[in-house]
C-alpha positions as CSV (number, residue, x, y, z in Angstrom):
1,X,23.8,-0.6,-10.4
2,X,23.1,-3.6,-12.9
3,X,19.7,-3.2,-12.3
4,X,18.7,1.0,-11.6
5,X,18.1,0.9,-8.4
6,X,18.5,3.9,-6.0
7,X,19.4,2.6,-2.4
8,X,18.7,5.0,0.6
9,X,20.0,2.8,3.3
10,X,21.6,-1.3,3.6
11,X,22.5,-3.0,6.6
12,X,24.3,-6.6,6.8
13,X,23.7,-8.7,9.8
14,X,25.1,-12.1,10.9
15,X,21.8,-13.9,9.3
16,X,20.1,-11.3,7.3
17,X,20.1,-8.0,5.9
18,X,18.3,-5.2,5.1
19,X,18.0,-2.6,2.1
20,X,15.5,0.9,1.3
21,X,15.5,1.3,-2.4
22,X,13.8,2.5,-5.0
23,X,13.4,0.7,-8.6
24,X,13.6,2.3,-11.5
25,X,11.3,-0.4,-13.5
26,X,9.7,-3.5,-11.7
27,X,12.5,-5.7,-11.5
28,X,12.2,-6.5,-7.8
29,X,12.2,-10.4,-8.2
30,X,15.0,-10.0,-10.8
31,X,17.5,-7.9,-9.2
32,X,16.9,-9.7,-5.8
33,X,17.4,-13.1,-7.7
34,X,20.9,-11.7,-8.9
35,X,21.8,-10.1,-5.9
36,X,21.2,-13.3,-3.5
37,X,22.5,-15.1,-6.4
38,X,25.9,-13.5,-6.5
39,X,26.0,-12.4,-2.8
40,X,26.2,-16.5,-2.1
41,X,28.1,-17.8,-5.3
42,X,30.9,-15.2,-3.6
43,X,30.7,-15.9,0.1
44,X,30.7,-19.4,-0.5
45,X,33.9,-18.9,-2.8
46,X,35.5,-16.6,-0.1
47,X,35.0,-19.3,3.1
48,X,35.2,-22.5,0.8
49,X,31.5,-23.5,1.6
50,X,28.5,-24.8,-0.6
51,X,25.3,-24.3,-0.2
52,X,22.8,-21.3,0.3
53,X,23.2,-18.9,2.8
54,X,20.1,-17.5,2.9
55,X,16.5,-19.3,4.2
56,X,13.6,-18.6,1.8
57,X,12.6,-15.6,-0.6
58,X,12.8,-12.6,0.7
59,X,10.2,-10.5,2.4
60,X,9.3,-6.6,0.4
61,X,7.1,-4.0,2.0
62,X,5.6,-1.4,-0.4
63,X,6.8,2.2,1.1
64,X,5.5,5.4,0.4
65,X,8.3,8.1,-0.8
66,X,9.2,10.8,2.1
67,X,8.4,10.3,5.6
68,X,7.9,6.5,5.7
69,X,10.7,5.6,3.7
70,X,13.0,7.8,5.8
71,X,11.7,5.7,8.9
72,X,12.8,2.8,7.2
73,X,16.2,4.1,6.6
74,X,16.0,4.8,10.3
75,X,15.2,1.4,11.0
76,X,17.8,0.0,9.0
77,X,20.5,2.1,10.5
78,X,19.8,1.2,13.9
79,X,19.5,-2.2,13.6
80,X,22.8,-3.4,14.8
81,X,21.9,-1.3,18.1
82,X,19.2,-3.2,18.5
83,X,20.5,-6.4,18.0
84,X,22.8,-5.5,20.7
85,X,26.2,-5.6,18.4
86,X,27.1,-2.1,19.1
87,X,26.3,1.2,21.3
88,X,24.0,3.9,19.6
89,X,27.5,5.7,20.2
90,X,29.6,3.2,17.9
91,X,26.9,2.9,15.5
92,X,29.6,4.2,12.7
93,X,32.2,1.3,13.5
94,X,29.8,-0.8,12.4
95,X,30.8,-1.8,9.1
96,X,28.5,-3.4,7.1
97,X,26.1,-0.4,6.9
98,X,25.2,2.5,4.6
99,X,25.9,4.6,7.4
100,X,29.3,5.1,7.1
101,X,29.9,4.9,3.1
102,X,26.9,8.1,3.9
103,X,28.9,10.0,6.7
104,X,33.0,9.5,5.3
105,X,32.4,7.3,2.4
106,X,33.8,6.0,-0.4
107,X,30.4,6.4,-1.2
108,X,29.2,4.5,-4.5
109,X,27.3,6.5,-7.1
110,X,23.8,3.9,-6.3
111,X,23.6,5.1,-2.4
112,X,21.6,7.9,-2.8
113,X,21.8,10.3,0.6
114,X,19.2,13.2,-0.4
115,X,15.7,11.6,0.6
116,X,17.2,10.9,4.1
117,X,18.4,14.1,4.2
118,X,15.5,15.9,3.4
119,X,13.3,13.5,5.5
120,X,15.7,14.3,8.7
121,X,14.9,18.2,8.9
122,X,16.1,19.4,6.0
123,X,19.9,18.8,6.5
124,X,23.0,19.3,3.9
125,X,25.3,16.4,2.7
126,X,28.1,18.2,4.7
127,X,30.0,16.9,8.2
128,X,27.7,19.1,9.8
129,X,24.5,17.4,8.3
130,X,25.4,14.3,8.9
131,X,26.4,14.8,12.7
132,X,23.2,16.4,13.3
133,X,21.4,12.9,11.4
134,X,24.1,10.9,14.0
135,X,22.6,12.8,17.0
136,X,19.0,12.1,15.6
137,X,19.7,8.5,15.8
138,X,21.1,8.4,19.2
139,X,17.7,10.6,20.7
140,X,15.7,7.5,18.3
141,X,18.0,5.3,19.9
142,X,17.5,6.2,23.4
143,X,13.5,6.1,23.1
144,X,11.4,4.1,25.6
145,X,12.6,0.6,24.5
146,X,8.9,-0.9,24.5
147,X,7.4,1.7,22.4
148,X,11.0,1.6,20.3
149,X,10.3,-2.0,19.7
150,X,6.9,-1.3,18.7
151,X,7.3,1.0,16.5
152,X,10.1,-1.0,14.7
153,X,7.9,-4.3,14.6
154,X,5.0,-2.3,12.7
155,X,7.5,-1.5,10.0
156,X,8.2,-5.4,9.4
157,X,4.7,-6.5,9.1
158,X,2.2,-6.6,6.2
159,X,2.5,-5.4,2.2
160,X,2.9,-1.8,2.8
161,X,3.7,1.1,4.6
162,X,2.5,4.8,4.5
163,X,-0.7,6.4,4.7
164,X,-4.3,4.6,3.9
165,X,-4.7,6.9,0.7
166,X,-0.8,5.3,-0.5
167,X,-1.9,2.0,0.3
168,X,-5.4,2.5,-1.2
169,X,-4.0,4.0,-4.8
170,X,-1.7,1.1,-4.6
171,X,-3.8,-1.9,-4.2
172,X,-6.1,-0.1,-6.9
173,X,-3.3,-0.1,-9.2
174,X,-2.2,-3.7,-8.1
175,X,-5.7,-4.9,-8.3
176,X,-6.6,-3.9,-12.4
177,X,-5.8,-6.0,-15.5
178,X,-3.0,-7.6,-13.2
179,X,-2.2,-11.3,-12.1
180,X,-2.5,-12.5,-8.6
181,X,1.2,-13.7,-9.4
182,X,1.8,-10.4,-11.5
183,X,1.2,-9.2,-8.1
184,X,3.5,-10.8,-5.7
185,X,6.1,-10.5,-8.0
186,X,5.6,-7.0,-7.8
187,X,6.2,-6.4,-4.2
188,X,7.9,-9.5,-3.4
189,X,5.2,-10.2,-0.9
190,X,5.6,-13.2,1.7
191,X,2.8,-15.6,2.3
192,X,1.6,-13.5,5.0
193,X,2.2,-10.2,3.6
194,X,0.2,-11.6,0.4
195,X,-2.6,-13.0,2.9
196,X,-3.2,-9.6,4.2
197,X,-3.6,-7.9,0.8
198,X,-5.8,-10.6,0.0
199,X,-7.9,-10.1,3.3
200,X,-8.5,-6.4,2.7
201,X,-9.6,-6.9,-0.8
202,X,-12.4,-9.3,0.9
203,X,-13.6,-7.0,3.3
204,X,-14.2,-4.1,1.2
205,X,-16.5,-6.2,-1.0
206,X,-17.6,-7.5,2.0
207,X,-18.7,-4.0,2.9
208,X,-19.9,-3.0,-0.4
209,X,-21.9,-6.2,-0.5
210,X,-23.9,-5.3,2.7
211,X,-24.5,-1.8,1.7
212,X,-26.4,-3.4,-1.6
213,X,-27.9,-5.5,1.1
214,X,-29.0,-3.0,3.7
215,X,-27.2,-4.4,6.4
216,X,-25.3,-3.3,8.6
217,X,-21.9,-5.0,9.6
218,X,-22.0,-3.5,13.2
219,X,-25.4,-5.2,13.9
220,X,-25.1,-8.3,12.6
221,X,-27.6,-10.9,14.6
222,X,-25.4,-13.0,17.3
223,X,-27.1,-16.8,16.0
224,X,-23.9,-17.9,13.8
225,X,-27.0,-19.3,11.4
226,X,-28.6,-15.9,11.2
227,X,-30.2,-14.9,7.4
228,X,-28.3,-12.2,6.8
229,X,-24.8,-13.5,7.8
230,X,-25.7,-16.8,6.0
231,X,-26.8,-13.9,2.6
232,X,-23.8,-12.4,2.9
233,X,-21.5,-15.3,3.2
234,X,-23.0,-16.9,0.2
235,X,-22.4,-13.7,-1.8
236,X,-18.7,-13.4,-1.0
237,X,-18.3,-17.2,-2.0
238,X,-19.9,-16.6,-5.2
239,X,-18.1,-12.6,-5.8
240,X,-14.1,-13.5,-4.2
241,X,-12.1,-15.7,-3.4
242,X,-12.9,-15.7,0.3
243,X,-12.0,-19.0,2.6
244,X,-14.3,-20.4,5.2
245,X,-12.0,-19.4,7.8
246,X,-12.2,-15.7,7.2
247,X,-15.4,-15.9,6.9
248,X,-16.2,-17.9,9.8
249,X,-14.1,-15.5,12.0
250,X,-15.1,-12.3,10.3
251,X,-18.9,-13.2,10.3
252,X,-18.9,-14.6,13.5
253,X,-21.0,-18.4,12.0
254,X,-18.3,-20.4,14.3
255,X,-16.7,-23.2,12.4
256,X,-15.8,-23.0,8.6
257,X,-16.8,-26.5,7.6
258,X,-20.1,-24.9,9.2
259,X,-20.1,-21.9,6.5
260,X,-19.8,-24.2,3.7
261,X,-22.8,-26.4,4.8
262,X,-24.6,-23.2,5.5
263,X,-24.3,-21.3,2.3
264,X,-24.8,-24.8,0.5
265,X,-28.5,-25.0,2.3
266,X,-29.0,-21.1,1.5
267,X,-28.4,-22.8,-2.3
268,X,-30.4,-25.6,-2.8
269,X,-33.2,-23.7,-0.6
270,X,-32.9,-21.5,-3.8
271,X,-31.7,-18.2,-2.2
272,X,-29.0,-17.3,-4.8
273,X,-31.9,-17.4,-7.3
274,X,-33.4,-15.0,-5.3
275,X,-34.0,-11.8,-7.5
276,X,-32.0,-9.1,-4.8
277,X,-29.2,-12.0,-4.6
278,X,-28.6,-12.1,-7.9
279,X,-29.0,-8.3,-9.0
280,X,-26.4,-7.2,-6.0
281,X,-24.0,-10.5,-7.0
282,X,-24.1,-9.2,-10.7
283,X,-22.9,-5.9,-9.5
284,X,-19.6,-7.3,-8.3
285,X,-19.0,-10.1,-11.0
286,X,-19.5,-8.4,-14.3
């Protein structure tokens, strides 16, 4: 592929599609700008239209290699079933999927079948293999639909997916000597996607901030005007990026036009000149 990718699973839909790949270097943006680029120049050519097809940029979740990747692949393979465009049992007459370039090809030399394989018990790139991964789909298939659903909806949502030590290394490495744009390009995060990365950022130095405090988050008083939430607000306006609105809701100080006339008070009452303040704020902004 033009751009070294590794794909473990595609799916095209009526509207959308869907692909589990790995890049070789971080070309994300990039390759996705070629990709959509071409994928429309051609479609347009082929029905005689004009315009773009698609609605928006698209939407990357950061996986973790092995066992949530391979439930991605999952996810993608299935999706026709669960939009309702063919039986778990016809899932390889659906054409427009990795599926079957995997199961009875042709299968191009950038589909990459071993990660699924290995994820799915430890099966062989035979007919065998493959039948037992066919099977494995129709039992994941057949699941409870409401706990199906769920579990399928938690894949699309936020920046990444795998476990909290993943996630963690990741936003450490996404979070030193690199641009907030550097960033999103990176992952190809969404608005909200990039709004939840951002959010967990601000409530680990929200944490940290009330341990150099001595407070603790869990028994914050109830008064939305209270000292120490009032402290602690200031300090995270002064230390991140923080909005009102997270703040008001995370805090519990009710409105966020009340925050910033709170910690503006807190100010010109002198608290940030407050020796404590300004030792804990230093620790977080040098």
């Amino acid at each position: 592929m033009k751009f070294r990718w590794d794909v473990h699973a595609y799916v095209v839909m009526r509207n959308h599609f869907h692909l589990a790949l790995e890049v070789a270097e971080p070309n994300l943006s990039a390759g996705m700008k070629w990709l959509q680029g071409t994928w429309s120049a051609r479609t347009n050519r082929f029905r005689g239209e004009t315009g773009r097809p698609f609605q928006g940029r698209f939407k990357a979740l950061h996986v973790e290699p092995g066992a949530a990747l391979a439930r991605v692949a999952h996810y993608i393979h299935l999706n026709p079933v669960r939009a309702g465009v063919v039986p778990a049992d016809r899932l390889l007459s659906y054409r427009w999927s990795s599926l079957g370039r995997f199961v009875s090809g042709p299968r191009p030399r950038w589909l990459q079948p071993s990660m699924l394989l290995a994820e799915s018990g430890g099966l062989r790139d035979s007919p065998p293999g493959w039948r037992s991964y066919l099977a494995y789909l129709d039992v994941l298939a057949a699941a409870e639909p409401g706990s199906r659903e769920e579990k399928f909806a938690h894949l699309s949502r936020g920046w990444a997916l795998g476990s909290a030590a993943f996630q963690e290394e990741l936003r450490q490495r996404l979070t030193t000597g690199v641009s907030r744009r550097e960033r999103c390009e990176i992952l190809g995060l969404d608005r909200d996607a990039h709004e939840a990365l951002r959010h967990r950022g601000w409530e680990e130095q929200l944490r940290e901030i009330a341990v150099a405090f001595g407070v603790s988050l869990g028994a914050l008083p109830p008064a939305k005007c209270a000292p120490a939430k009032v402290r602690l607000a200031a300090a995270l306006k002064q230390t991140t990026s923080a909005s009102n609105a997270w703040l008001a809701v995370r805090l519990q100080m009710g409105s966020p036009s009340g925050i910033a006339s709170l910690v503006r008070r807190f100010r010109q009452a002198g608290g940030a000149r407050d020796a404590e303040f300004r030792i804990v704020v230093s620790r977080f902004t040098t």
